[in-house]
mmCIF file of the C-alpha atoms, coordinates in Angstrom:
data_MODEL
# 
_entry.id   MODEL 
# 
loop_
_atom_site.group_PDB 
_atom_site.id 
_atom_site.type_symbol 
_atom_site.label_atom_id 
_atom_site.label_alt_id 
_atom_site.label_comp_id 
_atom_site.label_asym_id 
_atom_site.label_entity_id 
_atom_site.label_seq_id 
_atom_site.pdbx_PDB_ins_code 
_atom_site.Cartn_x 
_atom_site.Cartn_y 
_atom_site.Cartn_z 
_atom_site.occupancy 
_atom_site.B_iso_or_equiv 
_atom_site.pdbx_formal_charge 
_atom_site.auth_seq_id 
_atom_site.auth_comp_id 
_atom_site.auth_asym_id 
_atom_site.auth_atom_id 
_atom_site.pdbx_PDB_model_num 
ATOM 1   C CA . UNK A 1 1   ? -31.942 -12.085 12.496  1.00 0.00 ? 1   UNK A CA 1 
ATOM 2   C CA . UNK A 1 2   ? -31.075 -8.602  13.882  1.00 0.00 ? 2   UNK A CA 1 
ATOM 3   C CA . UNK A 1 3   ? -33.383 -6.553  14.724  1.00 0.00 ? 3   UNK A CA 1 
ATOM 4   C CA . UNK A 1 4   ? -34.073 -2.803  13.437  1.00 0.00 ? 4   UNK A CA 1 
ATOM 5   C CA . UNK A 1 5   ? -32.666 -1.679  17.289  1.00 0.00 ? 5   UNK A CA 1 
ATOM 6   C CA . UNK A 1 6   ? -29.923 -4.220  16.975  1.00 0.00 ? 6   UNK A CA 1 
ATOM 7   C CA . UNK A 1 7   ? -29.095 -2.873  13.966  1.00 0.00 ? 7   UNK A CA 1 
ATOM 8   C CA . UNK A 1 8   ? -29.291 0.868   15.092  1.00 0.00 ? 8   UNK A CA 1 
ATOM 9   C CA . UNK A 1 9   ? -26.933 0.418   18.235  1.00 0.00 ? 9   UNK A CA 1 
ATOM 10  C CA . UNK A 1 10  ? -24.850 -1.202  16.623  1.00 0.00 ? 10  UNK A CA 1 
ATOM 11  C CA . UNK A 1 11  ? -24.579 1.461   13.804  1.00 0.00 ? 11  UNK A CA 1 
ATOM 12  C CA . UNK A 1 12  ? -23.964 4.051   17.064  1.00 0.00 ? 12  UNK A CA 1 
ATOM 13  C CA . UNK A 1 13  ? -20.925 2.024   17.721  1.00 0.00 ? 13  UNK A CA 1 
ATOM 14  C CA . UNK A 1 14  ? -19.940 1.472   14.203  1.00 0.00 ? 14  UNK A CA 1 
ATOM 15  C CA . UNK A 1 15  ? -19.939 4.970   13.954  1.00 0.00 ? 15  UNK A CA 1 
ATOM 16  C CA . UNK A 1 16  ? -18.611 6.346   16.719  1.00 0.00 ? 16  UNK A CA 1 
ATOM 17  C CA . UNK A 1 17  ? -14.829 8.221   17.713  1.00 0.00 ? 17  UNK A CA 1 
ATOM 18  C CA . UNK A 1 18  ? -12.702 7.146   16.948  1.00 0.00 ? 18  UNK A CA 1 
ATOM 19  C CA . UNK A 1 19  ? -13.158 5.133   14.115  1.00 0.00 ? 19  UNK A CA 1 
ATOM 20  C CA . UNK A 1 20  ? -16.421 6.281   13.127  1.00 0.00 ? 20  UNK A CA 1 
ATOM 21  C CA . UNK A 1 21  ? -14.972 7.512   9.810   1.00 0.00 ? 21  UNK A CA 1 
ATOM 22  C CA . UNK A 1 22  ? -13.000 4.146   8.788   1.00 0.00 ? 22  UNK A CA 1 
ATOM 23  C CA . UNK A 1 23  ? -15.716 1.944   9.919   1.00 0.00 ? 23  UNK A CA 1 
ATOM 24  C CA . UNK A 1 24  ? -17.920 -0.065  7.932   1.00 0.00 ? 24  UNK A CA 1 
ATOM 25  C CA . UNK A 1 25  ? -22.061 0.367   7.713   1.00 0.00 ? 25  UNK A CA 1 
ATOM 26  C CA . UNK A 1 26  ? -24.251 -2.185  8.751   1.00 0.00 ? 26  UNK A CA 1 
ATOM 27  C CA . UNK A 1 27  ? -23.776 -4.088  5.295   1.00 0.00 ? 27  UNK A CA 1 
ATOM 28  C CA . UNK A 1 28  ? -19.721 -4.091  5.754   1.00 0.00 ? 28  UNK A CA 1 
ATOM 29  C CA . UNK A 1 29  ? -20.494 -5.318  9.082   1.00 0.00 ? 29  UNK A CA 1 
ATOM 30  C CA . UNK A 1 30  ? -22.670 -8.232  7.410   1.00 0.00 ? 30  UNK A CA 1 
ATOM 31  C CA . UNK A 1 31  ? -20.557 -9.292  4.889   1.00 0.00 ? 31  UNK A CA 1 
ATOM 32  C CA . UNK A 1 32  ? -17.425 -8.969  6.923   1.00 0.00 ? 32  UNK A CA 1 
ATOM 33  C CA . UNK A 1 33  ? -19.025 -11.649 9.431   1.00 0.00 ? 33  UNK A CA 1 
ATOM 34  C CA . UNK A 1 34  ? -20.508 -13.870 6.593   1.00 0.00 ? 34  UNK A CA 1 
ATOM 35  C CA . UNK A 1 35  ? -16.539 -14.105 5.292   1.00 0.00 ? 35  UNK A CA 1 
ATOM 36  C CA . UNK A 1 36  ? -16.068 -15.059 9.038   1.00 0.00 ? 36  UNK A CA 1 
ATOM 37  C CA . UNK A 1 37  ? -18.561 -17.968 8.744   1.00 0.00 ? 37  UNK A CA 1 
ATOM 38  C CA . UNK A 1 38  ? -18.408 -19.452 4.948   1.00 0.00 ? 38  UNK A CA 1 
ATOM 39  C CA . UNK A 1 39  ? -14.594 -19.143 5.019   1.00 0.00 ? 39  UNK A CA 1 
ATOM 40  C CA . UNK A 1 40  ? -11.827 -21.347 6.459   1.00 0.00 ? 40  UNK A CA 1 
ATOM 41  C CA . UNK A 1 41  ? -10.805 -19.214 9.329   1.00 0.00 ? 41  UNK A CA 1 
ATOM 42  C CA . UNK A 1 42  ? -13.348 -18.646 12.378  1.00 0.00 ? 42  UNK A CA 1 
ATOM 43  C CA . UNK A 1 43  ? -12.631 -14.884 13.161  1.00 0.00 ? 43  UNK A CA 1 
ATOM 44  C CA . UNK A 1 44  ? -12.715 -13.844 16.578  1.00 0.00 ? 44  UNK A CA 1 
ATOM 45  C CA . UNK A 1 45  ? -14.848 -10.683 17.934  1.00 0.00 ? 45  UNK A CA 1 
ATOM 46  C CA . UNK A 1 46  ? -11.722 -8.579  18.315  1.00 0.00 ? 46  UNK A CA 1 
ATOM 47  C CA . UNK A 1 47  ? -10.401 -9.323  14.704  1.00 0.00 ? 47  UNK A CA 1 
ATOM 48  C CA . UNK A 1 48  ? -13.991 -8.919  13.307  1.00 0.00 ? 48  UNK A CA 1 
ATOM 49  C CA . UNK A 1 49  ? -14.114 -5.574  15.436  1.00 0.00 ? 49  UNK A CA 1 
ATOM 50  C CA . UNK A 1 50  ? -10.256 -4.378  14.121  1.00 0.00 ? 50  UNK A CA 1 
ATOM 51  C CA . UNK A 1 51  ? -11.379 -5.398  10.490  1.00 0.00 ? 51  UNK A CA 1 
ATOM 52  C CA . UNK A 1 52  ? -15.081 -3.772  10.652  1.00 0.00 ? 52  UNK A CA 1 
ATOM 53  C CA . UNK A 1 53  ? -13.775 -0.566  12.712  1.00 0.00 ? 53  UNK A CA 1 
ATOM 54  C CA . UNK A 1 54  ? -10.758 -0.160  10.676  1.00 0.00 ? 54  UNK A CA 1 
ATOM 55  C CA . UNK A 1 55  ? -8.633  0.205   13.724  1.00 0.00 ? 55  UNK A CA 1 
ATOM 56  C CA . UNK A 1 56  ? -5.646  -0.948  15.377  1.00 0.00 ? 56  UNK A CA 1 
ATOM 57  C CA . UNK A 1 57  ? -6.467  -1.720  19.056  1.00 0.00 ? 57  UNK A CA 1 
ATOM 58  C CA . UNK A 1 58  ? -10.113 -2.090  20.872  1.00 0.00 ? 58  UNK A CA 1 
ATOM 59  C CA . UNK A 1 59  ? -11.522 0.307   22.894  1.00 0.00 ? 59  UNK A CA 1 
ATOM 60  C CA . UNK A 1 60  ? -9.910  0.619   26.281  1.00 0.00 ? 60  UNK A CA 1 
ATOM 61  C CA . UNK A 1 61  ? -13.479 -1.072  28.140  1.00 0.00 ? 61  UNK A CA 1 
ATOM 62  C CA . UNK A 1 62  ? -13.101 -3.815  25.365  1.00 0.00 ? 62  UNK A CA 1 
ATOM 63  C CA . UNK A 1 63  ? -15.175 -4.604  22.866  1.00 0.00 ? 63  UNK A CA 1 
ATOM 64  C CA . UNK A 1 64  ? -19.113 -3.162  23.264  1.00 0.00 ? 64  UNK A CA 1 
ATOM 65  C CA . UNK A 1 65  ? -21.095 -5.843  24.414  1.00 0.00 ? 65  UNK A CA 1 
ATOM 66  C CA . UNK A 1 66  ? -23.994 -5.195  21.586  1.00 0.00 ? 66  UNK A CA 1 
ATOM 67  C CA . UNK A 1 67  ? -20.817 -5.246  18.754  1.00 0.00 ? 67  UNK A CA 1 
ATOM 68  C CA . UNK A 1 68  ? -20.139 -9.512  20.378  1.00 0.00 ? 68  UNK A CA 1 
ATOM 69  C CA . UNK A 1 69  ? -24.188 -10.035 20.328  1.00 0.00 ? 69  UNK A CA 1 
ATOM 70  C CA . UNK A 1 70  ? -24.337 -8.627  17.227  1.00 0.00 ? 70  UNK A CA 1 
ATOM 71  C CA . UNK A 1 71  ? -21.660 -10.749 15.854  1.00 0.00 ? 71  UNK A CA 1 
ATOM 72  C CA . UNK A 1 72  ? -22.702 -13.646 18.071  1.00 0.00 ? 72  UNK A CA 1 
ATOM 73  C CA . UNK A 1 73  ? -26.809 -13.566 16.415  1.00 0.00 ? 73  UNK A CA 1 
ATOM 74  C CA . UNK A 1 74  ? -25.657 -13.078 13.511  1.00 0.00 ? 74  UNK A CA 1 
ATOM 75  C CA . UNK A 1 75  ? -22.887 -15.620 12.903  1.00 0.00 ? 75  UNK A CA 1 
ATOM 76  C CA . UNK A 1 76  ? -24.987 -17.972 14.328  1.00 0.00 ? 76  UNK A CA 1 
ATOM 77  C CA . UNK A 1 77  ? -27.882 -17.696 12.477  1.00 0.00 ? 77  UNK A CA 1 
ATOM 78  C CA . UNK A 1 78  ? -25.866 -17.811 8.973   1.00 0.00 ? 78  UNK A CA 1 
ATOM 79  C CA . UNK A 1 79  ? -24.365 -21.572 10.036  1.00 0.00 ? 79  UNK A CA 1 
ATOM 80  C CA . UNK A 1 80  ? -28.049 -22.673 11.082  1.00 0.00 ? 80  UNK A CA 1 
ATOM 81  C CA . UNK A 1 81  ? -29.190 -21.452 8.004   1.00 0.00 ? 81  UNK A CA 1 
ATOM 82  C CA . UNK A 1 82  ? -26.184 -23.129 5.993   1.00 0.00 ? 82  UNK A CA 1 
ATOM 83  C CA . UNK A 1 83  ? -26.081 -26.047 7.688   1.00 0.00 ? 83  UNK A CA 1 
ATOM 84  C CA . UNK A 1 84  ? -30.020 -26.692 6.786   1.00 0.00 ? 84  UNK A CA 1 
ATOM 85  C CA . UNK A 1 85  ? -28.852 -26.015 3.312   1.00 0.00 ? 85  UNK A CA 1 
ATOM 86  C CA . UNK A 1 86  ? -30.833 -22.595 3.005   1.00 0.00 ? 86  UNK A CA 1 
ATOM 87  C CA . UNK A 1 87  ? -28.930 -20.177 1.054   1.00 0.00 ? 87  UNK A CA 1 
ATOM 88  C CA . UNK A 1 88  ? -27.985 -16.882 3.128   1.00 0.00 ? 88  UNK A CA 1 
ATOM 89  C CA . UNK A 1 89  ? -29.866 -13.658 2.352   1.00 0.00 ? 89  UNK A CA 1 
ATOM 90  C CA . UNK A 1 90  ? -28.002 -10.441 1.965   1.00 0.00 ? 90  UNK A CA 1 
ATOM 91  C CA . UNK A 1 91  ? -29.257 -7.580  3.873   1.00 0.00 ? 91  UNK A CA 1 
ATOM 92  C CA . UNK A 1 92  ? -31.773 -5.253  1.871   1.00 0.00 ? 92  UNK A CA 1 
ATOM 93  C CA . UNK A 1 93  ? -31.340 -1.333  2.303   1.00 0.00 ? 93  UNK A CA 1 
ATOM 94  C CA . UNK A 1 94  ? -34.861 -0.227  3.547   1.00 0.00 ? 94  UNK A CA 1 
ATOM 95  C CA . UNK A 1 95  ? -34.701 2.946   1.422   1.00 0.00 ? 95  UNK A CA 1 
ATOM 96  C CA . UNK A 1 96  ? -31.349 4.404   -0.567  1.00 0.00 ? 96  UNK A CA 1 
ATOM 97  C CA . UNK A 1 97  ? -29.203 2.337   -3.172  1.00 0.00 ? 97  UNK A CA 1 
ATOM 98  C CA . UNK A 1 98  ? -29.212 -1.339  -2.928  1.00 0.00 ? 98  UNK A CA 1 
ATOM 99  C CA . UNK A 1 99  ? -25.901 -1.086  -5.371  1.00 0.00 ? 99  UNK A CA 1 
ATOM 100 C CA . UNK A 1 100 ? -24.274 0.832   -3.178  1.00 0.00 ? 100 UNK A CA 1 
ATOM 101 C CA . UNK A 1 101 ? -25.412 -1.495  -0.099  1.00 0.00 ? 101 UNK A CA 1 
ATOM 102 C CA . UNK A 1 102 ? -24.413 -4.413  -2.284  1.00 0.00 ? 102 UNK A CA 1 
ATOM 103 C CA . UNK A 1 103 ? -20.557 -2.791  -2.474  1.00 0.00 ? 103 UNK A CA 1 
ATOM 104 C CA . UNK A 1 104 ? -20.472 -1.964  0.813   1.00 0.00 ? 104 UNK A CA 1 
ATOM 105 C CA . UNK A 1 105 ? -21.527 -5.854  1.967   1.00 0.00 ? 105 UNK A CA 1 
ATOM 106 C CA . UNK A 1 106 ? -19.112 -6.995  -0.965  1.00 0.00 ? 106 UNK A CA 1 
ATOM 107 C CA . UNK A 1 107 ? -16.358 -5.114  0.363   1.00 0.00 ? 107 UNK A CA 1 
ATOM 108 C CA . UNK A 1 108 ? -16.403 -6.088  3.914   1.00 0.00 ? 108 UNK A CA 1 
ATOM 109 C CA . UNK A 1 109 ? -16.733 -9.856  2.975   1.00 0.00 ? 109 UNK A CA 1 
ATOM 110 C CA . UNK A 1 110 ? -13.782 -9.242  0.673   1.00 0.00 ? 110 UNK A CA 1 
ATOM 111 C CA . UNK A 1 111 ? -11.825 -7.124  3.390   1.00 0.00 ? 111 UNK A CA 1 
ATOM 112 C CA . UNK A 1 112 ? -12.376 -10.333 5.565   1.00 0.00 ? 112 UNK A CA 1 
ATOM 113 C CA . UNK A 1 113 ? -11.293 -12.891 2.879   1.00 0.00 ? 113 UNK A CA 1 
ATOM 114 C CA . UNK A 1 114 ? -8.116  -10.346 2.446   1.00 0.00 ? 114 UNK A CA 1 
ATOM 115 C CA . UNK A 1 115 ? -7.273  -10.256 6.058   1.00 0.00 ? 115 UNK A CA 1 
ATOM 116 C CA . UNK A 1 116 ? -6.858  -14.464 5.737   1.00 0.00 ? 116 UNK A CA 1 
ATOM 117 C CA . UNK A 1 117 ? -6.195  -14.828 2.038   1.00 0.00 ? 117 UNK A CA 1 
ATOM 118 C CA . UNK A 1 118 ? -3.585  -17.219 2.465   1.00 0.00 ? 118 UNK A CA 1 
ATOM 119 C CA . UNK A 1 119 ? -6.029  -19.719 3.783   1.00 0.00 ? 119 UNK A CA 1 
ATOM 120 C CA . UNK A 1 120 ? -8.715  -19.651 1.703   1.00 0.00 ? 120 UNK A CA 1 
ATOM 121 C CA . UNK A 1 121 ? -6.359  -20.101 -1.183  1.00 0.00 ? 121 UNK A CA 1 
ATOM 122 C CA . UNK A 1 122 ? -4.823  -23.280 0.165   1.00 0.00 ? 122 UNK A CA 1 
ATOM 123 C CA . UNK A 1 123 ? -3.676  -24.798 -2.881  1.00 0.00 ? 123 UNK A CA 1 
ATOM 124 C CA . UNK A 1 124 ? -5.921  -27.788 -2.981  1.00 0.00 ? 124 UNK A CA 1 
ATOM 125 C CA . UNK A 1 125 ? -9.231  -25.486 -3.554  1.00 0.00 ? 125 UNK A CA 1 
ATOM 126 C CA . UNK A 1 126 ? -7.484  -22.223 -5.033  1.00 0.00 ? 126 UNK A CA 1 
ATOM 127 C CA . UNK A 1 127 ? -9.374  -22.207 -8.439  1.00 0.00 ? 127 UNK A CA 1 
ATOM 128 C CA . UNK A 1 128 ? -12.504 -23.438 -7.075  1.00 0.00 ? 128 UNK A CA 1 
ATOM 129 C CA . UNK A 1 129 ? -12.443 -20.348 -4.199  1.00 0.00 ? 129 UNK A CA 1 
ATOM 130 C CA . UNK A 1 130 ? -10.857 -17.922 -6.738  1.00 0.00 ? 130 UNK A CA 1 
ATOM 131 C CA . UNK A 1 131 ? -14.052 -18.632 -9.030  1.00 0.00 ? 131 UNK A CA 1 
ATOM 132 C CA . UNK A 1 132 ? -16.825 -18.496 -6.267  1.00 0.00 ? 132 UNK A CA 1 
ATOM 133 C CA . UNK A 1 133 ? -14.573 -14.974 -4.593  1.00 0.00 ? 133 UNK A CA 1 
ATOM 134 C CA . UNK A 1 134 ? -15.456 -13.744 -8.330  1.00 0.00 ? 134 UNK A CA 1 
ATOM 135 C CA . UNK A 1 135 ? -18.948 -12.093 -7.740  1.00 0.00 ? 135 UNK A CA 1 
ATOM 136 C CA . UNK A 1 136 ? -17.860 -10.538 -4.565  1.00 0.00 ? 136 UNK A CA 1 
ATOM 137 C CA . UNK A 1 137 ? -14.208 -9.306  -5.821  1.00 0.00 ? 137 UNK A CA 1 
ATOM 138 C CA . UNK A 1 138 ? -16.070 -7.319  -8.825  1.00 0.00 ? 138 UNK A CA 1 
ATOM 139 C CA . UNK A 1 139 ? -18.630 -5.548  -6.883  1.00 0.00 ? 139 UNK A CA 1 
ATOM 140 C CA . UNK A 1 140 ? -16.760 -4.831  -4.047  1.00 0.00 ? 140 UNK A CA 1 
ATOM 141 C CA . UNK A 1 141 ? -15.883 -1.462  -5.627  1.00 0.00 ? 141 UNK A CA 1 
ATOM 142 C CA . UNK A 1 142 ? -12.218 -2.052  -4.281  1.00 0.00 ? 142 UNK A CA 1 
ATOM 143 C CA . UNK A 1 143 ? -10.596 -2.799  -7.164  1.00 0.00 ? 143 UNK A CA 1 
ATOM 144 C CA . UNK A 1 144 ? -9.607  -0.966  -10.699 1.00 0.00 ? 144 UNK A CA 1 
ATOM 145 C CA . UNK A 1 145 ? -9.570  -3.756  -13.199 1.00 0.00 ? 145 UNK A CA 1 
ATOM 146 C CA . UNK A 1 146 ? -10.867 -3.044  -16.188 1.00 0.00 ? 146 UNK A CA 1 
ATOM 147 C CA . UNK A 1 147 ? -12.813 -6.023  -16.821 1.00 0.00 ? 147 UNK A CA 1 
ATOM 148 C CA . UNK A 1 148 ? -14.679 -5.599  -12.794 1.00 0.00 ? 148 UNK A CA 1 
ATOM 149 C CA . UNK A 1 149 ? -15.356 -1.922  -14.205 1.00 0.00 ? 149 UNK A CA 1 
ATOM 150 C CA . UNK A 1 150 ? -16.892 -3.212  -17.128 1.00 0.00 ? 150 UNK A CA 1 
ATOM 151 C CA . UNK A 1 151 ? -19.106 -5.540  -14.892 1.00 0.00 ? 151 UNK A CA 1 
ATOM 152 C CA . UNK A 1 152 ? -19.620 -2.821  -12.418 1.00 0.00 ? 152 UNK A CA 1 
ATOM 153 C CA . UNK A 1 153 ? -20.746 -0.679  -15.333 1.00 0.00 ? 153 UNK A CA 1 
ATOM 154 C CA . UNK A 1 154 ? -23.194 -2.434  -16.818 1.00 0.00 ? 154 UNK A CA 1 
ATOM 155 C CA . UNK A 1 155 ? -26.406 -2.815  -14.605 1.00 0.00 ? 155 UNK A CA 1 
ATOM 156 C CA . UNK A 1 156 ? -27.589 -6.013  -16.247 1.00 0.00 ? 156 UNK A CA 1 
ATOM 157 C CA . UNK A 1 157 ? -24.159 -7.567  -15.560 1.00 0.00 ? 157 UNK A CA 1 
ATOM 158 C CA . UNK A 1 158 ? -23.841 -6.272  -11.870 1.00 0.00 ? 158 UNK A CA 1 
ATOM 159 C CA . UNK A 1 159 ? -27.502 -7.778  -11.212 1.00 0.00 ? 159 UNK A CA 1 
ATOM 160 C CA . UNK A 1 160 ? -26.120 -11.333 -12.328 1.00 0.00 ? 160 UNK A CA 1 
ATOM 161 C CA . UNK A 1 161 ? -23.272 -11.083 -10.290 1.00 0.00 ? 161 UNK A CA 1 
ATOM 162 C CA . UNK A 1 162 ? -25.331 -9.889  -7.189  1.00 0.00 ? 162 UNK A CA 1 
ATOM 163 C CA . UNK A 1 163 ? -27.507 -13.133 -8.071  1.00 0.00 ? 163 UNK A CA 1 
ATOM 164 C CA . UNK A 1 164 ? -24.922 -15.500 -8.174  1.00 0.00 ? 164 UNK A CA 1 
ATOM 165 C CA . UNK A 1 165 ? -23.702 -14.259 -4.250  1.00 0.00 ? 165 UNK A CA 1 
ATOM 166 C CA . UNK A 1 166 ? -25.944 -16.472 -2.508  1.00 0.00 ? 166 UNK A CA 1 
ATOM 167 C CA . UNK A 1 167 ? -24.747 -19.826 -4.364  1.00 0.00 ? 167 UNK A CA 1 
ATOM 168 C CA . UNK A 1 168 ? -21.414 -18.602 -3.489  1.00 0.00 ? 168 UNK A CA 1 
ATOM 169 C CA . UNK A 1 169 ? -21.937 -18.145 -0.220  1.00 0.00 ? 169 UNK A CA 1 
ATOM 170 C CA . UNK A 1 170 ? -23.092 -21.847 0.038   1.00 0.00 ? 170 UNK A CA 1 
ATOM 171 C CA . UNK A 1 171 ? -20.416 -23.226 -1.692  1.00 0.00 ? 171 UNK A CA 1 
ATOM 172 C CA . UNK A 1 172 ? -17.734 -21.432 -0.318  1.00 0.00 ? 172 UNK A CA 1 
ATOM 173 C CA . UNK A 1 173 ? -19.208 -22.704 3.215   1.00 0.00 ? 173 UNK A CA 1 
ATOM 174 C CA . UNK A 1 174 ? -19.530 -26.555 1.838   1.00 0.00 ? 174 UNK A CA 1 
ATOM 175 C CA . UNK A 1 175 ? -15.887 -26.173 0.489   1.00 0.00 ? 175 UNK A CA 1 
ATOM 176 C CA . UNK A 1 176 ? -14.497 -25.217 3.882   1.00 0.00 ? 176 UNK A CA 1 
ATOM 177 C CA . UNK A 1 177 ? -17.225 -27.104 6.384   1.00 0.00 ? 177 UNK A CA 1 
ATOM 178 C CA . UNK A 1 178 ? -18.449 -30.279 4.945   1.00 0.00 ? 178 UNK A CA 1 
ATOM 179 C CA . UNK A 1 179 ? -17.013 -33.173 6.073   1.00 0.00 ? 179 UNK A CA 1 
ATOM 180 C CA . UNK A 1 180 ? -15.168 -34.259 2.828   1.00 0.00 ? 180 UNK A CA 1 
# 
């Protein structure tokens, strides 16, 4: 788990020139490297960095080395944690709006899945992923369907959704990691 420093250096980076204003938060950042783990591809650092910073090219003295340990802790941690068949915990805002952490983490997880798409809809497991994507897809934020609005909209709704992530997570991971 990352600590409250980890978290706060790697926020400097995060937001820092001159990306600082595409970037994802600390929850992006989360969910973008949980897509990394419970999905089919293995990301590496500088496509995690490129998705999370929203930028083209890495910084000209390569990637910070607290952005890799970041990534490094916590990618790690999530697999222990999967493999032992613990269910992964989303991050928790320590004050603010835990919806509008909840979008954020949905919406780098789903940036992530988007960035690979074509692989984790291989057609042998396409419904099955395209069900479990469902909880993520609709509070992401980044779409405009009407019937994610509607879900979005109502808080009741949005809370089931949010409680349904963590099964999701697992799944997705068994679908794509266990030995078959």
């Amino acid at each position: 788990m990352l600590s409250n420093s980890d978290i706060e250096a790697l926020e400097d980076i995060l937001f820092a020139e001159p990306w600082g204003d595409e970037a994802l938060d600390f929850f992006g950042f989360h969910g973008a490297v949980c897509a990394s783990v419970v999905g089919p591809a293995t990301l590496s650092v500088e496509t995690l960095f490129r998705l999370i910073t929203g930028s083209d090219e890495t910084p000209g003295g390569g990637i910070p080395e607290t952005f890799q340990r970041c990534v490094s802790q916590l990618a790690g941690d999530m697999v222990k944690a999967l493999d032992m068949g613990q269910a992964l915990e989303l991050p928790e805002p320590e004050d603010g709006d835990p919806m509008n952490a909840l979008e954020n983490w949905c919406a780098g997880f789903v940036d992530t899945f988007m960035e690979h798409e074509s692989e984790w809809l291989d057609a042998s497991s396409e419904e099955d992923t395209a069900d479990l994507l469902v909880p993520m897809l609709t509070l992401s934020g980044l779409f405009d369907d009407e019937d994610f609005q509607n879900v979005r909209n109502s808080e009741k709704l949005s809370r089931q959704m949010a409680d349904a992530i963590p099964d999701s997570l697992t799944d997705l991971y068994l679908l794509f990691h266990a030995p078959d």
